[in-house]
C-alpha positions in Angstrom: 17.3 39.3 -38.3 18.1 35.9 -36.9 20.6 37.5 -34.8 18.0 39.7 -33.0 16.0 36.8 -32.6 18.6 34.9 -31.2 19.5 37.6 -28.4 15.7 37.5 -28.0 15.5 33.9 -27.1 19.2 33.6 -25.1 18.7 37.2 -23.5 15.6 38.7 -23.9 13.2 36.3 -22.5 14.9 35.7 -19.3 15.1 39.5 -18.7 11.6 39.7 -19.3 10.5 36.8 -16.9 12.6 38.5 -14.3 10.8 42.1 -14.7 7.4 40.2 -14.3 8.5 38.3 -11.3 9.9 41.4 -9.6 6.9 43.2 -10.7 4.6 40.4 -9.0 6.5 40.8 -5.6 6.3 44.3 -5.7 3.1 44.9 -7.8 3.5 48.4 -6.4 5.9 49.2 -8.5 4.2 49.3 -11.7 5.6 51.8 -13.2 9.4 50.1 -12.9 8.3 47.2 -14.2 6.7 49.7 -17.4 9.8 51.6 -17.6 12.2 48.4 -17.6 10.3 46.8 -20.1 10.0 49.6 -22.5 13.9 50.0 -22.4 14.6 46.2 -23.6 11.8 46.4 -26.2 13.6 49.4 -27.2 16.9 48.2 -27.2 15.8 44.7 -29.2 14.0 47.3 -32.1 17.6 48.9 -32.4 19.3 45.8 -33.0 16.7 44.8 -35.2 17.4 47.8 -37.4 21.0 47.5 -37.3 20.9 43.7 -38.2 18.6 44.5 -41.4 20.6 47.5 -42.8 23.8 45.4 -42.5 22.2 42.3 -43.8 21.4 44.7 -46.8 24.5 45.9 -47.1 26.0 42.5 -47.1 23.7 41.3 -50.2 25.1 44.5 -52.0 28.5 43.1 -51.6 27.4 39.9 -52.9 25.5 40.4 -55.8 26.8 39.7 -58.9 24.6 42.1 -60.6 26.6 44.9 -58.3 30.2 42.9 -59.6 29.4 44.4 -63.6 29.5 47.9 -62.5 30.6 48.7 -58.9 33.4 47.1 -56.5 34.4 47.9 -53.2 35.7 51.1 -51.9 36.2 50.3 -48.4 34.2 49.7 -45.0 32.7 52.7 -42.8 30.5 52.6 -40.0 27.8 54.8 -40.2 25.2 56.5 -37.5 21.9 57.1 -38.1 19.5 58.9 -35.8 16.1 57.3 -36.2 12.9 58.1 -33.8 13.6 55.0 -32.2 17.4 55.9 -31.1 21.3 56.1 -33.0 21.7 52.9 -35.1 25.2 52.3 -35.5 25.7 49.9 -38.3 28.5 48.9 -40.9 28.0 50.0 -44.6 30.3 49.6 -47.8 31.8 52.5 -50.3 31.4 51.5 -54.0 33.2 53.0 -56.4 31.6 53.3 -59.8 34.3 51.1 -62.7 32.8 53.1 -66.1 32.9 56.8 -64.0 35.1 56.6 -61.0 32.1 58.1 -58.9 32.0 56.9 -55.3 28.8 56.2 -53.6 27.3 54.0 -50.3 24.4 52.3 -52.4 23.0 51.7 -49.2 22.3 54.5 -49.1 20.7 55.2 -52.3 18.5 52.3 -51.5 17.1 53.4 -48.2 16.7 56.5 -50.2 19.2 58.9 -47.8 20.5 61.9 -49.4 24.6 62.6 -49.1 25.5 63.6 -45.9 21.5 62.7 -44.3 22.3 61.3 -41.2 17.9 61.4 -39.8 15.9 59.3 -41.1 12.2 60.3 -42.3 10.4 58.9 -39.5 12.7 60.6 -36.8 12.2 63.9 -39.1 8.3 63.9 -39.3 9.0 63.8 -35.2 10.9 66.5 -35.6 8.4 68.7 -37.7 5.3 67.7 -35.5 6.5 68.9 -32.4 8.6 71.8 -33.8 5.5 73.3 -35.9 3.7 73.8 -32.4 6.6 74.7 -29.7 10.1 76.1 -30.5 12.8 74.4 -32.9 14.5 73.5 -29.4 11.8 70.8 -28.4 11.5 69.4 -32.0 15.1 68.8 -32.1 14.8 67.0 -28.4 11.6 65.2 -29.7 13.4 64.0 -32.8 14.3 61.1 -31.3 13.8 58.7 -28.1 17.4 58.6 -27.0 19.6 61.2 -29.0 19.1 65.5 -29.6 19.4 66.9 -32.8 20.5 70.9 -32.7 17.8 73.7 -33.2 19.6 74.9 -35.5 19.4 71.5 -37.6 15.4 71.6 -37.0 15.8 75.4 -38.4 17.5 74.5 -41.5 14.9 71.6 -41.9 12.1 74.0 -41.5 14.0 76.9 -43.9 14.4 74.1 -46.7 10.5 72.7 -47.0 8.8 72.9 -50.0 4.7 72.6 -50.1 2.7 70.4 -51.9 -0.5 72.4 -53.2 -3.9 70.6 -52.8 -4.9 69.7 -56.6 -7.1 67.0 -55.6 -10.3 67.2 -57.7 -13.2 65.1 -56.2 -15.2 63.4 -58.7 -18.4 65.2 -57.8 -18.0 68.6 -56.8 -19.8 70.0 -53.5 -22.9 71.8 -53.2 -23.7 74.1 -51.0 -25.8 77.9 -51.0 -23.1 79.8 -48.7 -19.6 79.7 -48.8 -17.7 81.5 -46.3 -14.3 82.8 -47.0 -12.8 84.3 -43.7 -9.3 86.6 -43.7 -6.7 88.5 -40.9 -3.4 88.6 -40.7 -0.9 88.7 -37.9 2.8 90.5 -36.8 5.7 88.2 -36.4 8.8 90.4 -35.2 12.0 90.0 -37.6 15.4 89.5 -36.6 16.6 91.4 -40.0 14.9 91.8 -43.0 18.3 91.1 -45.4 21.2 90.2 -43.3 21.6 90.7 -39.3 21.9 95.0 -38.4 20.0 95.9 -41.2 16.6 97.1 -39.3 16.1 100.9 -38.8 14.6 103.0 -36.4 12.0 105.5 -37.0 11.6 108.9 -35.4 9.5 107.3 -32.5 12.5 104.8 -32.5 10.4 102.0 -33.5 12.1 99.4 -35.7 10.8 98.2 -39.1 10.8 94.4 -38.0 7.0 93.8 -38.3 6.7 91.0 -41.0 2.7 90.6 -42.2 1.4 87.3 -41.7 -1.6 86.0 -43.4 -4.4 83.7 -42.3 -6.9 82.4 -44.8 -9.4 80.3 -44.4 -12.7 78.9 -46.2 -15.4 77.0 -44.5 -19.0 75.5 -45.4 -20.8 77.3 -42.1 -21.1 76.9 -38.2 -22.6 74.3 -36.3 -22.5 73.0 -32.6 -20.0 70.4 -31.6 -22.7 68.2 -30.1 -26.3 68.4 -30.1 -26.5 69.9 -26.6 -22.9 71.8 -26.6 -21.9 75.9 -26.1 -19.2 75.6 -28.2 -19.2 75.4 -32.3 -17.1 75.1 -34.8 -16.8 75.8 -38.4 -17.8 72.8 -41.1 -14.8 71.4 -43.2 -12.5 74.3 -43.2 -9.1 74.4 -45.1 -6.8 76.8 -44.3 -4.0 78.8 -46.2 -1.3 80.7 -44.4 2.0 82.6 -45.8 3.6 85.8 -45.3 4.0 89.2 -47.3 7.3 88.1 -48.6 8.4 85.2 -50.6 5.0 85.0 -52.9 2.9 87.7 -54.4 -0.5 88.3 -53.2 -2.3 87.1 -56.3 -0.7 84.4 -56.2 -1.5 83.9 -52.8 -5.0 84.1 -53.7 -5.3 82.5 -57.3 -4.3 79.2 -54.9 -7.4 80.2 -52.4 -9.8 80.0 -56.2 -8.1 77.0 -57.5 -8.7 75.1 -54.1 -12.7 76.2 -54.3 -12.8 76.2 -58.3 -11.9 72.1 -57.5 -14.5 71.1 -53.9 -17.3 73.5 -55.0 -19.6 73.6 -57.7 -19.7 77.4 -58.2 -22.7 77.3 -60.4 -24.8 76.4 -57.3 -23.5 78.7 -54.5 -25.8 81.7 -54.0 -23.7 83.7 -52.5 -19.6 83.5 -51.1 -19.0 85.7 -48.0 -15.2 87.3 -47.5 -15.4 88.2 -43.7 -12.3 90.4 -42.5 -11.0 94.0 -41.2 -10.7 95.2 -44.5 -7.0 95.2 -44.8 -5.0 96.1 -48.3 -4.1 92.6 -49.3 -7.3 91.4 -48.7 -9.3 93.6 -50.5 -6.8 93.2 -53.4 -7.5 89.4 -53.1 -11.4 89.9 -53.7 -10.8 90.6 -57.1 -9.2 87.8 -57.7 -12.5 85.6 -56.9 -15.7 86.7 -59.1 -19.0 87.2 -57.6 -17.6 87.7 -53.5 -19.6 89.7 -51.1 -17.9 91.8 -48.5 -18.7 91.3 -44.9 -16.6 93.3 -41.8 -15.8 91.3 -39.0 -17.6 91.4 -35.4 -14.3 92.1 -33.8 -13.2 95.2 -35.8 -16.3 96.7 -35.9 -16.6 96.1 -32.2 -13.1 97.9 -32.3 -14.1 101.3 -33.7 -17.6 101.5 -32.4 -16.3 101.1 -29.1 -13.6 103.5 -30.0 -16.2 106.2 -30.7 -18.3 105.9 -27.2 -15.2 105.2 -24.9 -15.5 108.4 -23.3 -19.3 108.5 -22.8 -19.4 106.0 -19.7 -22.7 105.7 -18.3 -24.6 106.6 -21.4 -21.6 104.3 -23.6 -24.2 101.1 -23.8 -27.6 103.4 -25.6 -24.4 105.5 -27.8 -23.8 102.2 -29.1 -27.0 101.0 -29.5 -27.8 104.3 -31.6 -24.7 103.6 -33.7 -25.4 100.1 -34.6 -29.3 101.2 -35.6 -28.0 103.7 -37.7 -25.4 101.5 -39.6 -28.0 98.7 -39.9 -30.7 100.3 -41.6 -30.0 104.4 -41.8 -27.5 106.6 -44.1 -24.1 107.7 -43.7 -25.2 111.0 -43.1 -27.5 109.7 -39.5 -24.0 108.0 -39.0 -22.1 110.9 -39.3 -24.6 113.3 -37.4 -24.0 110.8 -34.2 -20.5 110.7 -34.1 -20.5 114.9 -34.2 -22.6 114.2 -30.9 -20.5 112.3 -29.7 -17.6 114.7 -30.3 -18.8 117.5 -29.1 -18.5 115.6 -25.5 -14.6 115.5 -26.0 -12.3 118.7 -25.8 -8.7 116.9 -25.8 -7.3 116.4 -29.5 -6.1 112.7 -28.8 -9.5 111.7 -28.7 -11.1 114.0 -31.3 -8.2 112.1 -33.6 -9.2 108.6 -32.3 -12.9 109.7 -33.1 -12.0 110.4 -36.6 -10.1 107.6 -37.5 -12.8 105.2 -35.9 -15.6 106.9 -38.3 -13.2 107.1 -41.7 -12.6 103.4 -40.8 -16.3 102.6 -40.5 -17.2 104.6 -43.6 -14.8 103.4 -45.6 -16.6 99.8 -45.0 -20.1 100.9 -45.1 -21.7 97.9 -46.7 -19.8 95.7 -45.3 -20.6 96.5 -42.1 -24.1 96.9 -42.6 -24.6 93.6 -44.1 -22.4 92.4 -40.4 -25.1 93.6 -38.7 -28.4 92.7 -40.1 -26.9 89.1 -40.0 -29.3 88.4 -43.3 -28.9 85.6 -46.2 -26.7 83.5 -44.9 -24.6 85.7 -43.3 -22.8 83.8 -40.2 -20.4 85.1 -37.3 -16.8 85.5 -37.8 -13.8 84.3 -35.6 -11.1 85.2 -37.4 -9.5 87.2 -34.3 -9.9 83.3 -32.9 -8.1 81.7 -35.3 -5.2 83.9 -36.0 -4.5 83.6 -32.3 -5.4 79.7 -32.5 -3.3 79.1 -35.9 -0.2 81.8 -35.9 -0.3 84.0 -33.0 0.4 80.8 -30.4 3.2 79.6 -32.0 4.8 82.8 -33.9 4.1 85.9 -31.8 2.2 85.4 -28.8 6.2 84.9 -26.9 8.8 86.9 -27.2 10.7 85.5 -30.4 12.7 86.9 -33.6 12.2 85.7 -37.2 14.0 85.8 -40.6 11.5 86.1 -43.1 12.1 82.6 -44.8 11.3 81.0 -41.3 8.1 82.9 -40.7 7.1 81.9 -44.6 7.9 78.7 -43.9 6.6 78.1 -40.4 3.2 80.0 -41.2 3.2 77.4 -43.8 3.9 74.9 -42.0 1.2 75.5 -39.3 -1.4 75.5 -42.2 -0.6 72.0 -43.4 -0.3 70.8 -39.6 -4.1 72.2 -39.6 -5.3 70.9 -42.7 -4.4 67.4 -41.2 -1.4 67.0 -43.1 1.1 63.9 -42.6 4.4 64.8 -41.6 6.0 61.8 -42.9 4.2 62.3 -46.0 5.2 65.9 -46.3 9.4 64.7 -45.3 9.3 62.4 -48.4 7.6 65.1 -50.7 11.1 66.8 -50.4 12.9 63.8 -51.6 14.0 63.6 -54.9 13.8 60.3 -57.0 16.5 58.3 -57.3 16.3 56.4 -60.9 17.3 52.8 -61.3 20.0 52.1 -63.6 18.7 50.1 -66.8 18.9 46.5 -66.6 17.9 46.3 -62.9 15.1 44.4 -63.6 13.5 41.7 -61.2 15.7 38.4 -61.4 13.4 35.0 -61.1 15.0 32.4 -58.7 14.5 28.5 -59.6 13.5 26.0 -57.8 17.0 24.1 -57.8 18.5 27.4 -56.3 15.7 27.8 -53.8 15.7 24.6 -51.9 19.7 24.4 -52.2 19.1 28.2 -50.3 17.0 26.7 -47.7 19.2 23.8 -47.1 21.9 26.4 -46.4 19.6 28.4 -44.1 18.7 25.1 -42.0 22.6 25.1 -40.8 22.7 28.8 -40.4 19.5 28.8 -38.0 19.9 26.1 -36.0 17.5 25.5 -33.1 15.7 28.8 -34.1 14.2 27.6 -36.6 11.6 26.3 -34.2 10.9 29.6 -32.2 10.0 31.5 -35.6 7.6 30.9 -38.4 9.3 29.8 -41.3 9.0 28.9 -44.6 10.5 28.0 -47.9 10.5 31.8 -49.6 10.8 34.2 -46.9 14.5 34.5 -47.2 14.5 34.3 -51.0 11.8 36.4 -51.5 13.7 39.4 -49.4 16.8 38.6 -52.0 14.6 38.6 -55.0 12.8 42.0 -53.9 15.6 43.5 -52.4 17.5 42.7 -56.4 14.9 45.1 -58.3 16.8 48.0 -55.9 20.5 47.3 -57.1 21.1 50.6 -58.9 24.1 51.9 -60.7 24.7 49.5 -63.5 
């Protein structure tokens, strides 16, 4: 590091003094003096970098430790795309004396996989901006100075792996409702297999609609400020996937383990699944004992409004009538009011629509009854909301093709980004761990070898020494922790 600070003091400051005094004659100019500044700043941090990973390096070629089992290869220079900017720094091939393997310990260190040229910061970049624009902009975001290809971002994306959420808090919620809210969206497919492989059907539609699924659990609803319009739900946690790549009870067993682990089940009176009623969700409430069924606002909405359509001025007290009959009346006053209504249509298109609207309300009687006297806890849904908020903006609301691993993985994706996830923390869950070698234990430095090291150091710094804090262990210390990480022996 004494090289960046060096260049600091014989380069740095005097650049810096001369963007202020510029800035001071021209105090207009602000943002110049903003933009100027932020470029050396940035420029220093690279060189920073680049002067530790070399210093690194060099202590790998120097430690005897690394002499019993390793010896040099040869001398490569290596870039590495950080978030700051391209590092280009100088590294050292090993080869292995027991095995004949070759490997950059560096490497191995720093924890980079074969081949990685990003580091985890500049990919958690990456992943943040990708998960809410296009792979395009994630890959330009990756970094300050340098692009990475979409199609690197894409493979990034294809390759993630999850982390499920088995924390168990020592003392489990309690709470009388629990709301469980469910929908699903259409992503469009590129191919379902490989690329031609989609069909048309007799109305020369494709079969490219892949199923997206949106579930989410939440405590209730409450205002965002005492005096606010607007509401929002209380700690929700969402889960997202797709109808490929898991089964649905699987899909759902990880909904019950997640509420199984925050809630005491023992206390909740009653756990509400609010949705249209759709296959995979129904097959999901027997997964979770003792759920209540509940249609949501917007589908009901849907098919009533589908029934009185075509009765215009009289459309407001049809509805009205329809809703009194479901809320507290038979199927049969239902039924009786819809043959009304039909008898004021002649054309078969809407006789059909008329039909399907009442099959799809009968078919989820109690559920939408129990919408509609809004009783015991029963709360407002948004799902429509959310699926727009959560997939539909970044998966279907533009024109876009998926494959189905990158719809999995990005509906995925876009659940974590909600639950607050880290990105970082979510780049090194894919790493794999890298095992010391036995024997690479911590090595204690004596005092006789620590002053003669400082003595040495006193020559090497020069007239720095008095524009830095120093003292006596700060370089030995970074010798004696960076020893515990030789590997390989």
């Amino acid at each position: 590091m004494y090289n960046s600070i060096k260049y600091f003091e014989e380069e740095c400051i005097s650049k810096f003094e001369k963007l202020e005094d510029d800035f001071i004659k021209e105090p207009q100019k602000l943002a110049e003096y903003i933009l100027n500044l932020t470029d050396e700043l940035h420029n220093l941090g690279l060189r920073m970098i680049q002067e530790s990973l070399e210093e690194m390096n060099t202590m790998l070629r120097k430690s005897q430790k690394r002499l019993q089992h390793w010896v040099v290869e040869s001398h490569d220079t290596k870039q590495l795309i950080t978030s700051l900017g391209t590092v280009t720094f100088e590294k050292t091939l090993f080869t292995n004396k027991e095995t004949g393997e070759s490997e950059y310990l560096l490497d191995r260190i720093i924890g980079l996989e074969k081949h990685e040229r990003i580091t985890e910061d500049a990919q958690a970049r990456m992943l943040k901006e990708a998960v809410q624009t296009s792979y395009r902009r994630g890959g330009e975001e990756t970094s300050l100075t340098t692009d990475v290809k979409k199609q690197t971002v894409k493979n990034k994306i294809h390759a993630l792996e999850f982390p499920k959420n088995n924390e168990k808090p020592e003392k489990k919620k309690e709470i009388e409702y629990l709301y469980i809210e469910a929908d699903e969206d259409h992503a469009s497919l590129q191919f379902r297999e490989k690329k031609g492989d989609l069909v048309e059907n007799e109305n020369h539609q494709k079969n490219n609609c892949l199923i997206t699924k949106l579930v989410y659990i939440h405590e209730g609803i409450e205002k965002e400020a005492p005096k606010s319009k607007r509401h929002k739900l209380v700690n929700p946690y969402y889960f997202c996937g797709t109808s490929y790549g898991e089964e649905n009870s699987e899909f759902w067993d990880e909904v019950y383990e997640y509420i199984s682990n925050h809630y005491d089940l023992d206390k909740v009176k009653k756990i509400y699944l609010s949705s249209d009623g759709g296959t995979w969700i129904k097959s999901g409430m027997k997964r979770i004992a003792g759920i209540t069924y509940v249609l949501d606002e917007f589908h009901l909405e849907k098919y009533l409004i589908k029934l009185t359509s075509h009765m215009k001025d009289s459309r407001e007290d049809a509805l009205d009538e329809l809703r009194t009959a479901i809320r507290s009346k038979t199927k049969q006053d239902f039924e009786e009011i819809v043959d009304r209504l039909k008898d004021c249509l002649e054309n078969e298109a809407g006789l059909k629509r008329i039909a399907a609207a009442r099959d799809y309300i009968l078919s989820n009687w109690m559920a939408a009854k129990l919408r509609l006297r809004h009783q015991n806890g029963v709360k407002g849904s948004s799902t429509e909301g959310h699926v727009s908020h959560v997939l539909s903006s970044r998966m279907s609301s533009r024109p876009m093709g998926w494959s189905i691993q990158g719809a999995t993985k990005m509906a995925k994706l876009r659940a974590y980004e909600m639950n607050g996830g880290d990105m970082l923390a979510l780049v090194r869950y894919q790493k794999r761990e890298l095992p010391k070698a036995a024997g690479a234990e911590y090595d204690v430095i004596n005092s006789s070898d620590m002053l003669q090291a400082e003595k040495n150091r006193h020559g090497e710094l020069g007239k720095y020494v008095d524009c830095i804090t120093h003292t006596l262990s700060l370089q030995n210390k970074k010798k004696a922790y960076f020893n515990s990480h030789i590997w390989g022996l």
